[in-house]
N, C-alpha and C positions, 0 to 999 in steps of 0.2 A: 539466617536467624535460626534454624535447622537442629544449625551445628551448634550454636551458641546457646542453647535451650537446653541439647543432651550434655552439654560439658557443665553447663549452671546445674541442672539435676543431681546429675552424677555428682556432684563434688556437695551437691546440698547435700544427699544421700547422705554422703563420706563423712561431713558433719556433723549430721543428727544421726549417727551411728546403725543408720540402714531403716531409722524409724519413718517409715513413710511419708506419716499427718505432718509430721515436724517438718520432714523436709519440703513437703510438697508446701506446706506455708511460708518456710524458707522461699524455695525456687519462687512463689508469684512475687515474694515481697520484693524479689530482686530482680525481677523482668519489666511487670509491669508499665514504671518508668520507662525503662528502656525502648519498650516493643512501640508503647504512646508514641515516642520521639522519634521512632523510625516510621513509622506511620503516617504521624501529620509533616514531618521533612521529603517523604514519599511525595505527598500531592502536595506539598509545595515548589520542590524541584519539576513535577509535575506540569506545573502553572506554569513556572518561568522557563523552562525548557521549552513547553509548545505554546509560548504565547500569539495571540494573534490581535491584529492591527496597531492601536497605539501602545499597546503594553509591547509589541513589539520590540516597534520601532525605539522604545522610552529605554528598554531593555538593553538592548542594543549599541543605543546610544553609551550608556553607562558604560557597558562589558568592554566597550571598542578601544583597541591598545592593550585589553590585561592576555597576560600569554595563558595559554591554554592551560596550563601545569594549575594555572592558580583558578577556574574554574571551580572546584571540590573544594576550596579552601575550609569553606561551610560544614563541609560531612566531615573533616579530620575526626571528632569523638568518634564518629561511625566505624574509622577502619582502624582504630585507636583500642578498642576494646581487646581487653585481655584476659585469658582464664582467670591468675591470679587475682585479681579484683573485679571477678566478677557476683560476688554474694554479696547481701543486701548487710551493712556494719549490726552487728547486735543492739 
């Protein structure tokens, strides 16, 4: 997220022509979203990662046969994100 903050900055910067106010209104309007989503997907993989007893087991149940590869299926937008579209549309 670090990384993805100083690259959305920097390129807000680069849009509002090094104006700060602008750009820093820029960068939120174009995080926010994002930061929310990685956030509440945090303590939701959270949940189902360390479930315990029937959520378990129910869990389990479900997951039992899909290959490992397709566990993340869910986070694809997460490691999908790209400089170029990463500012908020005018």
């Amino acid at each position: 997220m670090a990384c993805e903050d100083a690259v959305t900055l920097a390129l807000a910067l680069r849009r509002e022509g090094g104006d700060w106010g602008r750009a820093l209104v820029l960068y939120e309007r174009s995080r926010v979203a994002r930061t929310a989503r990685v956030v509440l997907s945090a303590r939701e993989m959270g949940r189902i990662y360390h479930a315990k007893g029937v959520e378990r087991l129910v869990r389990n149940e479900m997951w039992k046969g899909r290959p490992q590869e397709r566990f993340y299926d869910a986070l694809e937008w997460l490691y999908g994100w790209t400089a170029g579209t990463c500012l908020a549309d005018d």
